[in-house]
TIVEXKOL-622122 format. One record per residue (C-alpha): x, y, z. Coordinates in pm, whole numbers, m for minus. Example, Ala and Ser with C-alpha at 12.3 -4.5 7.8 and 13.67 -1.06 7.14 Angstrom:
2
<rec px="1230" py="m450" pz="780"/>
<rec px="1367" py="m106" pz="714"/>
% end
This chain:
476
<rec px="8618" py="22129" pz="21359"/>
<rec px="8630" py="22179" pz="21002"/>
<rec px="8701" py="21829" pz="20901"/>
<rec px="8313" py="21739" pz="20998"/>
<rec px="8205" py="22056" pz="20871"/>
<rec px="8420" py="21942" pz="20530"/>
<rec px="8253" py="21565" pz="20555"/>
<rec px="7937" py="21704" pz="20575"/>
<rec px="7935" py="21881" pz="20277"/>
<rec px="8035" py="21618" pz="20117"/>
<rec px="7807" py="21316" pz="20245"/>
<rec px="7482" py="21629" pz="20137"/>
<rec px="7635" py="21619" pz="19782"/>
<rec px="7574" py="21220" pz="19799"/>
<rec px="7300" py="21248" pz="19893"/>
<rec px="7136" py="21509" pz="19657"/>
<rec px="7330" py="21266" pz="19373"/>
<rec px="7190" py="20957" pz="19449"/>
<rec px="7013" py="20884" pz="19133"/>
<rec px="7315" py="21098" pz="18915"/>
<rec px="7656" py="20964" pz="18841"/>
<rec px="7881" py="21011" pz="19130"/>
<rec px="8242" py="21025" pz="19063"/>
<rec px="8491" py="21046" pz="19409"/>
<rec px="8680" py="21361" pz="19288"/>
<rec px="8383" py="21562" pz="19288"/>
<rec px="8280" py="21432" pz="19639"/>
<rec px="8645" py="21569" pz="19758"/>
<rec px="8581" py="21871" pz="19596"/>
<rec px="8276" py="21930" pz="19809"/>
<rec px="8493" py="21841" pz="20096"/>
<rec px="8755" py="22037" pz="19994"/>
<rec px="9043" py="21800" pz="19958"/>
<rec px="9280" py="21586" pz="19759"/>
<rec px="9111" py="21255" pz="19611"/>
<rec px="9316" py="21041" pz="19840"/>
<rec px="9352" py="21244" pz="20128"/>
<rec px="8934" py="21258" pz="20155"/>
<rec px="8946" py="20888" pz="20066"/>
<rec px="9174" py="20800" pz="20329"/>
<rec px="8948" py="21026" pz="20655"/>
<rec px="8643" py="20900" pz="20502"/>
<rec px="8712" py="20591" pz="20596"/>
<rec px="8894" py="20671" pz="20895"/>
<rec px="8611" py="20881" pz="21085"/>
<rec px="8307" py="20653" pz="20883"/>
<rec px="8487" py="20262" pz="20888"/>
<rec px="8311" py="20293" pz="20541"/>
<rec px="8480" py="20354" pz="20112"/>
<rec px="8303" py="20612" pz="19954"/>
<rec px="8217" py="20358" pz="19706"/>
<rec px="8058" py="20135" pz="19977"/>
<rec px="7860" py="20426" pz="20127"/>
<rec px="7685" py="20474" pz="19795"/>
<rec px="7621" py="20149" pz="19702"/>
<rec px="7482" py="20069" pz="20037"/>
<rec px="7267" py="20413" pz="20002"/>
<rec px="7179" py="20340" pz="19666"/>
<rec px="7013" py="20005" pz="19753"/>
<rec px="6849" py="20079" pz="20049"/>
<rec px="6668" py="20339" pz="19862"/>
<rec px="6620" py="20098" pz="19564"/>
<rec px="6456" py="19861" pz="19814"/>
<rec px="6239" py="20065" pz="19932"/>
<rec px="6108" py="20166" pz="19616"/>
<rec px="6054" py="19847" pz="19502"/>
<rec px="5852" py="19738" pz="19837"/>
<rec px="5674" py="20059" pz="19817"/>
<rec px="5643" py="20162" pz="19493"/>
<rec px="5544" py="20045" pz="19139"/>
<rec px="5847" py="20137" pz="18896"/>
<rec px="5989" py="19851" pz="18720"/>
<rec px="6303" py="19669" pz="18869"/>
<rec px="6485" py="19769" pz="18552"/>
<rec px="6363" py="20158" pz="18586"/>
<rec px="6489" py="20137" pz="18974"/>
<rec px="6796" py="19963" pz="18866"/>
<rec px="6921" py="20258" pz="18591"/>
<rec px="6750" py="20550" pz="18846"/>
<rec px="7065" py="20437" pz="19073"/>
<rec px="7318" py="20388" pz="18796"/>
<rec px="7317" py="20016" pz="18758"/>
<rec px="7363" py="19950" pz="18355"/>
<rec px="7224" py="19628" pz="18350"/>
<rec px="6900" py="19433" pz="18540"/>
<rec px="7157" py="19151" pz="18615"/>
<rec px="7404" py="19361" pz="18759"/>
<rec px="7171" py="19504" pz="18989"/>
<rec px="6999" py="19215" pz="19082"/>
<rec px="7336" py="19035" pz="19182"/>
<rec px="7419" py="19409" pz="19404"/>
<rec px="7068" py="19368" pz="19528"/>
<rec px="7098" py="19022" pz="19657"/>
<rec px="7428" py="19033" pz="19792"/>
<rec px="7325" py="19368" pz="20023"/>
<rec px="6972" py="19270" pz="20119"/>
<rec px="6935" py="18872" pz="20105"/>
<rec px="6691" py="18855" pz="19872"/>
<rec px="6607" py="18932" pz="19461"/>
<rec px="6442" py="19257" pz="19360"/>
<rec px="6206" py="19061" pz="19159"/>
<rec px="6092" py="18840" pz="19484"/>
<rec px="6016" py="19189" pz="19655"/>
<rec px="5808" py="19295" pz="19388"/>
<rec px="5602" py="18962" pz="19428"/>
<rec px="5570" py="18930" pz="19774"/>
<rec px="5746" py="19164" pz="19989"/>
<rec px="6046" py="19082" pz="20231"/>
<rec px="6238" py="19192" pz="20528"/>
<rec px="6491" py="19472" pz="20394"/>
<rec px="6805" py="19605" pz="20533"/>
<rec px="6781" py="19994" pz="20530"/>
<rec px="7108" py="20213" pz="20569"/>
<rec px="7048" py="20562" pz="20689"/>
<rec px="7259" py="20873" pz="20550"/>
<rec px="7568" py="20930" pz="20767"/>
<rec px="7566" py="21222" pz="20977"/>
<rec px="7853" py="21408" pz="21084"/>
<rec px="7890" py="21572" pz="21430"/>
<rec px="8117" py="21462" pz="21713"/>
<rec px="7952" py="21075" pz="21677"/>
<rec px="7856" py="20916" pz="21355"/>
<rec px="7499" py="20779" pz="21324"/>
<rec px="7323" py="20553" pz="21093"/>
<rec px="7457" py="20314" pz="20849"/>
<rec px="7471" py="19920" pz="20978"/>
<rec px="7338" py="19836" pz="21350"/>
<rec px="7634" py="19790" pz="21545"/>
<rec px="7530" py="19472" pz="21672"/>
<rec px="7657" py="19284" pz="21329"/>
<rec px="7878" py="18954" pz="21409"/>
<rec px="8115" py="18809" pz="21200"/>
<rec px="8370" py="18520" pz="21316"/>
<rec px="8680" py="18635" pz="21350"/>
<rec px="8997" py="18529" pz="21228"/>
<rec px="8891" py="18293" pz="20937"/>
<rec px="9034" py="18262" pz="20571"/>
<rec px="8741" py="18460" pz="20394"/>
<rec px="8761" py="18300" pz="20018"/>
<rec px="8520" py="18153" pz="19746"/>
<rec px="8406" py="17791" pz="19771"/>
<rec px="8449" py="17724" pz="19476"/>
<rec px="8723" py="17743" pz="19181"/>
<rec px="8513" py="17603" pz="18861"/>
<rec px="8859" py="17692" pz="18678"/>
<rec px="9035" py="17370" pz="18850"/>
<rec px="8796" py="17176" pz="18804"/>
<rec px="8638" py="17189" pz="19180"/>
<rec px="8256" py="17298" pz="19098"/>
<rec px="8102" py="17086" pz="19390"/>
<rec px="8036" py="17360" pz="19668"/>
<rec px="7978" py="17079" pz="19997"/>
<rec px="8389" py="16968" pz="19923"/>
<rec px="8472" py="17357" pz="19948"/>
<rec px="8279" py="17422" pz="20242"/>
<rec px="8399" py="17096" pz="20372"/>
<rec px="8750" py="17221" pz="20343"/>
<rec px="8636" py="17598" pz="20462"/>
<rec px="8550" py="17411" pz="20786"/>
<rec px="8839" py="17200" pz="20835"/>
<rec px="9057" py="17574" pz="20738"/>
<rec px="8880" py="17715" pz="21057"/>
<rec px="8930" py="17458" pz="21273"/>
<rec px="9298" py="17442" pz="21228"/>
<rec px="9261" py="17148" pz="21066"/>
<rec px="9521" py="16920" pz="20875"/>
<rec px="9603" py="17100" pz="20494"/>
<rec px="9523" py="16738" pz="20367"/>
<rec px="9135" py="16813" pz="20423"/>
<rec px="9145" py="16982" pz="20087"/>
<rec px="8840" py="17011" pz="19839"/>
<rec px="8959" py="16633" pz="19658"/>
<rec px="8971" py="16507" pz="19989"/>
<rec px="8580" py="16537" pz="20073"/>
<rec px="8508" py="16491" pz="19679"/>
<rec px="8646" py="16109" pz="19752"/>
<rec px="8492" py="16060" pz="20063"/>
<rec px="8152" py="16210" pz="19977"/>
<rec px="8157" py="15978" pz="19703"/>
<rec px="8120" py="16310" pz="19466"/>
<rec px="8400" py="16237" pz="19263"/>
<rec px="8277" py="15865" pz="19155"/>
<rec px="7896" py="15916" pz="19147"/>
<rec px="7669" py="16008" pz="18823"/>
<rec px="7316" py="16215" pz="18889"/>
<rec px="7049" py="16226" pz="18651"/>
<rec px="6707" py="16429" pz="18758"/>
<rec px="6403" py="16395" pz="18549"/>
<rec px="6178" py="16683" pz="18733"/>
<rec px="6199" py="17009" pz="18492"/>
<rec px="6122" py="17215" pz="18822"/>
<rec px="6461" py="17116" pz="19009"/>
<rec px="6787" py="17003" pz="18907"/>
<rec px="7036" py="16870" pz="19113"/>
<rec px="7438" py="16994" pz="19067"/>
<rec px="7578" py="16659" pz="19168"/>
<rec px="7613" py="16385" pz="19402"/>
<rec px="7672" py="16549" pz="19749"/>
<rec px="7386" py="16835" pz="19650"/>
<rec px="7109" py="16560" pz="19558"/>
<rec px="7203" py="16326" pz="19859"/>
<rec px="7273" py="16559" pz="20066"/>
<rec px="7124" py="16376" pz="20416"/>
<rec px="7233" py="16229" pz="20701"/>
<rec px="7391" py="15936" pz="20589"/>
<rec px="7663" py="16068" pz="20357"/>
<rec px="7726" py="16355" pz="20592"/>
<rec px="7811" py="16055" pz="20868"/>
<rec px="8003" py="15899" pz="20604"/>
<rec px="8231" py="16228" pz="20547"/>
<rec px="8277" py="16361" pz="20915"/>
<rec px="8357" py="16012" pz="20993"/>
<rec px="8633" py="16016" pz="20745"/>
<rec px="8776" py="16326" pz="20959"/>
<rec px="8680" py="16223" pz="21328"/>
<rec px="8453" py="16463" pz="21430"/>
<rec px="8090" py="16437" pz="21586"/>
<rec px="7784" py="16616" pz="21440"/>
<rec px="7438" py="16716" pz="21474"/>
<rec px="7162" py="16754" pz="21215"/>
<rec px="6875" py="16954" pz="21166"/>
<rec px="6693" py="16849" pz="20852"/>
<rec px="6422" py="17034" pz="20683"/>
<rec px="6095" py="16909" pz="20889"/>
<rec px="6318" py="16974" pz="21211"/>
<rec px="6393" py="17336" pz="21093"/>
<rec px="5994" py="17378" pz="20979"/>
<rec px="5910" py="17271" pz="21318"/>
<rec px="6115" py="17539" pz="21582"/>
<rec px="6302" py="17742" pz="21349"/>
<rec px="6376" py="17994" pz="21652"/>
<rec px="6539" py="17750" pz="21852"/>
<rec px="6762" py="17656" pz="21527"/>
<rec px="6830" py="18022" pz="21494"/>
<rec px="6893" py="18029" pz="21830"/>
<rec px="7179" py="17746" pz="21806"/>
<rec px="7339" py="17916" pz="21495"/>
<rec px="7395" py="18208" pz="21648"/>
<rec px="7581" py="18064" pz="21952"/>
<rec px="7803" py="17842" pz="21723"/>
<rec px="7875" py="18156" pz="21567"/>
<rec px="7940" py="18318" pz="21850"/>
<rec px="8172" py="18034" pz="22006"/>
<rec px="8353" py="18130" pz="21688"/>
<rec px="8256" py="17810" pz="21467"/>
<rec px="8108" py="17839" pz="21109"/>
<rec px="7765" py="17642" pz="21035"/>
<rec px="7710" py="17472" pz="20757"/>
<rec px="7387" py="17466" pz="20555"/>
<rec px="7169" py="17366" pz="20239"/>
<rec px="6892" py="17531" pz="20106"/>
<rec px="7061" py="17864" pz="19999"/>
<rec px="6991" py="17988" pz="19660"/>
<rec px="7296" py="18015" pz="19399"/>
<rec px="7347" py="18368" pz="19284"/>
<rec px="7545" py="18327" pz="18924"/>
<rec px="7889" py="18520" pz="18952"/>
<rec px="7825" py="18680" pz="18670"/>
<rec px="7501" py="18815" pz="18804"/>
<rec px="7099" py="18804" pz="18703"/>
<rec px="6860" py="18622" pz="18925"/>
<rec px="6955" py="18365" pz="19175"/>
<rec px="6887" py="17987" pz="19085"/>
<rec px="6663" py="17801" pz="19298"/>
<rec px="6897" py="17499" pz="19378"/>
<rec px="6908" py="17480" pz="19724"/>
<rec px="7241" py="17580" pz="19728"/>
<rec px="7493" py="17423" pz="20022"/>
<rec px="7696" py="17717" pz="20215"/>
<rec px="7862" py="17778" pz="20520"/>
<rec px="7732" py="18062" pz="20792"/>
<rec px="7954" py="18297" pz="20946"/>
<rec px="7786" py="18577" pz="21083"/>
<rec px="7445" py="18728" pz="21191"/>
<rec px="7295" py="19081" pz="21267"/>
<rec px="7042" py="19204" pz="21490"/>
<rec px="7069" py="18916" pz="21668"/>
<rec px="6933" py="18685" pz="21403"/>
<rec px="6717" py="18952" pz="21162"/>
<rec px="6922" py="18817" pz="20903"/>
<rec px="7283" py="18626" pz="20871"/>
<rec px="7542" py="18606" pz="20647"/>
<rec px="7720" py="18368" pz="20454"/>
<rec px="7958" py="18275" pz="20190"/>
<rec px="7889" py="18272" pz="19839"/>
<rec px="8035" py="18001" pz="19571"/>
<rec px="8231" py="18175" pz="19331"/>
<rec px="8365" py="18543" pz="19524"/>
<rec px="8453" py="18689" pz="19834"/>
<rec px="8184" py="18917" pz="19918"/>
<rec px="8004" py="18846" pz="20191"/>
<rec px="7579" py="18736" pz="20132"/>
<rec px="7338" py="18853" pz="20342"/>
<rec px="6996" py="18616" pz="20372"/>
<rec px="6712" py="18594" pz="20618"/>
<rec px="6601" py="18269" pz="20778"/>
<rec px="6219" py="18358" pz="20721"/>
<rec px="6223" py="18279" pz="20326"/>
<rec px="6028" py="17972" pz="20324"/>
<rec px="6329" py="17749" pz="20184"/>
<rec px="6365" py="17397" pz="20307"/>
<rec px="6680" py="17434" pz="20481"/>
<rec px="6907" py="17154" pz="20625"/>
<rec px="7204" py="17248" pz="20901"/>
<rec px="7483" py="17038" pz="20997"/>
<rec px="7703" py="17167" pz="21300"/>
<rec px="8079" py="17029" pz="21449"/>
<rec px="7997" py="16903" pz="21789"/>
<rec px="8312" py="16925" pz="22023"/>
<rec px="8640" py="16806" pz="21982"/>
<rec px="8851" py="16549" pz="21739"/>
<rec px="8704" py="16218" pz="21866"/>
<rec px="8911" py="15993" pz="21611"/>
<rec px="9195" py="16032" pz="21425"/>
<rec px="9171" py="15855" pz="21077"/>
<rec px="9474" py="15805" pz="20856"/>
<rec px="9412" py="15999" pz="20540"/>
<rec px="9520" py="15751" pz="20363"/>
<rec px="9317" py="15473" pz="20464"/>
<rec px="8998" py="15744" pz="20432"/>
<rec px="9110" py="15770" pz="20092"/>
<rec px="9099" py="15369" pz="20029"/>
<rec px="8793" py="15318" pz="20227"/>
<rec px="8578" py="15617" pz="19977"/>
<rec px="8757" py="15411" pz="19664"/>
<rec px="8632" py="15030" pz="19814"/>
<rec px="8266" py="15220" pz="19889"/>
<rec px="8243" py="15384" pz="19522"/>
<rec px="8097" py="14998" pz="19391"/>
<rec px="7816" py="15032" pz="19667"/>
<rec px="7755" py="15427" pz="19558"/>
<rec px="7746" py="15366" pz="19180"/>
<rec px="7594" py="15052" pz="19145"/>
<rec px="7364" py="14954" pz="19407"/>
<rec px="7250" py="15352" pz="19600"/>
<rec px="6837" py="15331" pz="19602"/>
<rec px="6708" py="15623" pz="19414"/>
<rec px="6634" py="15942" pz="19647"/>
<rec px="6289" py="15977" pz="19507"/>
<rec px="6112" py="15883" pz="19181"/>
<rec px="6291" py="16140" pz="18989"/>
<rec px="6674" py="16140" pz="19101"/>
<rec px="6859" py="15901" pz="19007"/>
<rec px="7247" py="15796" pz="19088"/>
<rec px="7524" py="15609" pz="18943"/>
<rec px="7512" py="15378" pz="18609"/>
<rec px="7069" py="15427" pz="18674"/>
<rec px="7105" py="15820" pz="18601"/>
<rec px="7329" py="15701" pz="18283"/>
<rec px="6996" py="15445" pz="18200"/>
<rec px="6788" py="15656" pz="18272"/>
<rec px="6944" py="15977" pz="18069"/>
<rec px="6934" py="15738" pz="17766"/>
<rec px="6554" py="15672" pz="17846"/>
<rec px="6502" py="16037" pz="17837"/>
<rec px="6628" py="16087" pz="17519"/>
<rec px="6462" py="15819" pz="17366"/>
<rec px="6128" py="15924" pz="17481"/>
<rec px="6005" py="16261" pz="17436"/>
<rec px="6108" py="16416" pz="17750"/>
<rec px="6355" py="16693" pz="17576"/>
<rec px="6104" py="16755" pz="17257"/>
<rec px="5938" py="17072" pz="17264"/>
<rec px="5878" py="17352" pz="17008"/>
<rec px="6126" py="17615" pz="16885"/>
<rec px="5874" py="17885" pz="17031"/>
<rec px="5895" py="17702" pz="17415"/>
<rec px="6303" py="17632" pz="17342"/>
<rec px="6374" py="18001" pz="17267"/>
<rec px="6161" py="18098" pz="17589"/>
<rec px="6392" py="17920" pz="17808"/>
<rec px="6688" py="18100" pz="17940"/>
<rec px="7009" py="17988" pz="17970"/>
<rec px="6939" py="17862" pz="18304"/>
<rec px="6642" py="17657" pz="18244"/>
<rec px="6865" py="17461" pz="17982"/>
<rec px="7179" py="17426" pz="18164"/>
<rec px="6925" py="17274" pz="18419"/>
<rec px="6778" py="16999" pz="18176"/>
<rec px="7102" py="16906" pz="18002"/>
<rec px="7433" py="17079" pz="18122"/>
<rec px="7457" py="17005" pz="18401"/>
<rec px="7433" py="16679" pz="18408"/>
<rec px="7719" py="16685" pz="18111"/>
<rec px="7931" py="16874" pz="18368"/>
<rec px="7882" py="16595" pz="18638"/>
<rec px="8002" py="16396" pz="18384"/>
<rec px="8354" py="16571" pz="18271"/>
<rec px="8402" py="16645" pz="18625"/>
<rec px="8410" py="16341" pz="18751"/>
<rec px="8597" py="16235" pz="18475"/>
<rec px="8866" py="16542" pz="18544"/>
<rec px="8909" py="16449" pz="18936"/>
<rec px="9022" py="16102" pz="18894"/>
<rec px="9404" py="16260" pz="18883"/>
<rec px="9320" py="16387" pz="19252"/>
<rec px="9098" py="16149" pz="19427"/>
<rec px="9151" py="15763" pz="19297"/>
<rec px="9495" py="15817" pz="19175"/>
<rec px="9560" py="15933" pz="19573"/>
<rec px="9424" py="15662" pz="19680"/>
<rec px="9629" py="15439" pz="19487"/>
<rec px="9927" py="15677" pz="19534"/>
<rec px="9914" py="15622" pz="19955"/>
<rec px="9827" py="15255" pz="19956"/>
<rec px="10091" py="15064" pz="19730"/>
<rec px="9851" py="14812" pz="19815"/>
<rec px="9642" py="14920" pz="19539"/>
<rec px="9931" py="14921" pz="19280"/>
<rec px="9803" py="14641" pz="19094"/>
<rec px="9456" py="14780" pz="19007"/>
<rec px="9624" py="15120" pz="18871"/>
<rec px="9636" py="14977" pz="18532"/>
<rec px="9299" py="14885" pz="18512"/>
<rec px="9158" py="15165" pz="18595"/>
<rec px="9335" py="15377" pz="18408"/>
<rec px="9227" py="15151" pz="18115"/>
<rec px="8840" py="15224" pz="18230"/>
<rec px="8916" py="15630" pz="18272"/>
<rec px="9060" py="15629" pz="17890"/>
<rec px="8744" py="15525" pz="17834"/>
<rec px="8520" py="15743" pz="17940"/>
<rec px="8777" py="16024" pz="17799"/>
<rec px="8663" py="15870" pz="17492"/>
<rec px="8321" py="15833" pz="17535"/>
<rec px="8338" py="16207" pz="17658"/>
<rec px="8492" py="16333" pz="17328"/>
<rec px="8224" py="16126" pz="17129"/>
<rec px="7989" py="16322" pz="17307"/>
<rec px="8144" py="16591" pz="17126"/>
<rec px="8143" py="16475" pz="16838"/>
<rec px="7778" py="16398" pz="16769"/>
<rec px="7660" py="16767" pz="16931"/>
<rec px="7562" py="16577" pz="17289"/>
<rec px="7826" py="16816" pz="17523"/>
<rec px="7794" py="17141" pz="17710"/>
<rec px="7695" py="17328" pz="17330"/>
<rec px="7398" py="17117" pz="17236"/>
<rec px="7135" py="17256" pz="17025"/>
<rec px="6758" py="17230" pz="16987"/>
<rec px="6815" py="17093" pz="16653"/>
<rec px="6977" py="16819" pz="16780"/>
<rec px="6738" py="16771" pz="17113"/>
<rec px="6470" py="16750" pz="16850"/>
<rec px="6644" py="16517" pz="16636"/>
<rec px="6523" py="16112" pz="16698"/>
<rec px="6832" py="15982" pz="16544"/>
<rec px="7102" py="16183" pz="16698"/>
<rec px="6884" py="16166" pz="17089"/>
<rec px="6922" py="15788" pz="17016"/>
<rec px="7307" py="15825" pz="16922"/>
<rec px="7370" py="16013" pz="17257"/>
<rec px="7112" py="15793" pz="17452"/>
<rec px="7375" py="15510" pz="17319"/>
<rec px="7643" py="15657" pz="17415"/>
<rec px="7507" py="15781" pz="17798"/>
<rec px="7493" py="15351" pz="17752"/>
<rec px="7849" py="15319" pz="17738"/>
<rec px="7908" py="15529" pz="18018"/>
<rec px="7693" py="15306" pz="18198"/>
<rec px="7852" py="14993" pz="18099"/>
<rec px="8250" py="15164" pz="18187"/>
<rec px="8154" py="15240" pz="18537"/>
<rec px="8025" py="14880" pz="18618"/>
<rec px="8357" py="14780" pz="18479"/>
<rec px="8497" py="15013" pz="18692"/>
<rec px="8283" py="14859" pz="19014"/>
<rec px="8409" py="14500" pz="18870"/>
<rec px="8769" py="14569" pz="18940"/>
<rec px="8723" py="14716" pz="19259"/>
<rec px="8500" py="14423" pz="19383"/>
<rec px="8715" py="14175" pz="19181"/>
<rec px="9020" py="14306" pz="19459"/>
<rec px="8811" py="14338" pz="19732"/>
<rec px="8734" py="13951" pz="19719"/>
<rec px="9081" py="13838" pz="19718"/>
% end
């Protein structure tokens, strides 16, 4: 058959070009065809792009080398025509579950992908026993460009997609009922930040709270649970996944879309396949479409949440919507700190303005420069993007609320009042060098921290206004 004697040739040249640049019209040459004709029986006979078969090659090789050998990750990365660390890094994680530079300290469970061979079967490549749900709306969880950068309310509304669920279980939807949308964080340990309300309280009694809001019963595993039998967790993942139902999960690292090293956040996600009966699983990422491929043997505190059984309730949207509004007083002003160093609601404000008045952000130009971006979108941003997205989702969350209980009509005006507010308070922010773009001159500057600190103040002093006027209609 000279199609596999045509095939062969070509999958020898890929593999004698491994380390070389690889472009697909040479590969049909070898094959002795048109570019898209060999394209198109490639992946015909193989289920496989040419492109995907040497990527996948390319970085099960690369693994390898970097379990095995003792070139540096940026040496492996260019030897298989990566231009950039970052770039394969991000490759690296999203094919084997785990960062090149975590191999290179202490080893790991890698995926290998054997060269294709050609005769009247095909061999190698993935172990057929790979399970993915079928049927479900494969997108990103997030869409930081509209303003929805809290990943639980986009797995939230992943779930509900699978399930068949109302269209009204969209991302605003859980960022009201979560109590995301009306809830500041403030962390003060350097080691671990926290992306916003639903990632730093992320336990048992706000996920109650949310599946509540949508009927549905639950069971949780938390992190001691896991620790304890993580087989038997495994286990239970698998047959959810199998019965066709997505898990959902915290304690994922977040893998930047535009690449580099993954961020140690304990990242929330949703599960949606496994291979090798549980060697290693796969799950959504935040910000693309590409599938991520992890192992459960890390060492990484994780927390899983799965949908037990039918609808048991049916709660009016609307009133779910009310009820998250009437709870935000409880959630801003009274929630007991998680731990010594979290803190939520107008406290994270008091305590941010602490924090600048102290010492906590002063540190020398040599340590400042040292940081990456990361480390200081950890101490700072991130808390400043808590704050203008909160700020942002008022249009979609409170204003609903309002908008499906005329009820609430007379309140609108006040709160608006409040929200103009803390617009303002947002734009002084920007004015004094306190927003996303703050510099190390100004972190090291005692006047301008205490500015800031008395603005962070204000912000304080708006929300308990805020909690006032709720209160102040609740009593009536």
């Amino acid at each position: 058959m000279d199609w596999i004697t045509s095939l062969s040739k070509a999958i020898h040249y890929i593999e004698n070009n491994l380390t070389n640049e690889i472009s697909i019209d040479d590969v049909a040459k070898k094959a002795f065809s048109s570019n898209s004709n060999f394209q198109r029986i490639f992946h015909l006979v193989t289920g496989l792009t040419i492109g995907d078969y040497i990527r996948n090659r390319r970085l099960s090789l690369a693994g390898q080398e970097l379990l095995h050998g003792k070139s540096k990750i940026i040496d492996v990365a260019m030897r298989y025509q990566y231009d950039t660390q970052e770039s394969f890094s991000k490759a690296f994680i999203r094919f084997h579950g785990i960062s090149p530079s975590s191999v290179r300290k202490q080893g790991g469970r890698l995926k290998l992908f054997q060269p294709l061979t050609i005769n009247v079967t095909i061999q190698g490549g993935f172990d057929m026993s790979r399970k993915l749900i079928d049927n479900i709306p494969i997108h990103q969880l997030q869409y930081p460009d509209q303003g929805q950068n809290y990943v639980f309310n986009g797995c939230m509304k992943f779930l509900m997609e699978c399930l068949g669920e109302n269209e009204q279980y969209d991302y605003w939807f859980f960022s009201a009922v979560s109590g995301d949308c009306y809830v500041q964080v403030y962390g003060t340990d350097k080691k671990k930040w926290q992306v916003c309300f639903s990632h730093a309280k992320f336990d048992y009694e706000l996920i109650k709270r949310v599946f509540d809001a949508i009927g549905y019963n639950f069971s949780y595993i938390d992190a001691e649970e896991w620790k304890k039998d993580k087989e038997k967790c495994k286990t239970k993942i698998i047959e959810y996944i199998d019965k066709g139902i997505p898990v959902l999960g915290k304690g994922f690292y977040h893998t930047p879309s535009s690449g580099g090293e993954p961020w140690p956040t304990e990242e929330v996600s949703v599960i949606i396949g496994y291979e090798n009966e549980g060697e290693c699983f796969y799950r959504l990422p935040e910000e693309a479409t590409n599938l991520m491929s992890f192992t459960l043997d890390d060492g990484l505190p994780y927390v899983f949440v799965f949908i037990e059984g039918k609808k048991e309730t049916f709660p009016a949207i609307a009133e779910s919507y009310k009820k998250a509004l009437m709870d935000a007083p409880r959630l801003i002003r009274t929630l007991p700190n998680q731990s010594n160093n979290v803190f939520f609601g107008n406290d994270a404000f008091e305590q941010w303005a602490n924090m600048l008045e102290s010492n906590f952000y002063h540190m020398s130009k040599k340590d400042y420069e040292a940081l990456n971006s990361i480390a200081s979108w950890r101490y700072y941003c991130v808390y400043i993007c808590i704050i203008a997205t909160n700020i942002f989702s008022k249009g979609h969350t409170t204003d609903r609320a309002i908008q499906m209980n005329p009820e609430l009509a007379s309140i609108a005006p006040l709160l608006d009042k409040e929200y103009r507010a803390l617009d303002d308070l947002e734009n002084q922010l920007k004015e004094v060098g306190g927003d996303f773009n703050i510099s190390y001159e100004v972190l090291q500057d005692a006047a301008k921290c205490k500015e800031i600190a008395c603005i962070m103040r204000q912000f304080s002093k708006v929300y308990l206004r805020i909690c006032d006027i709720i209160e102040n209609y609740k009593g009536k």
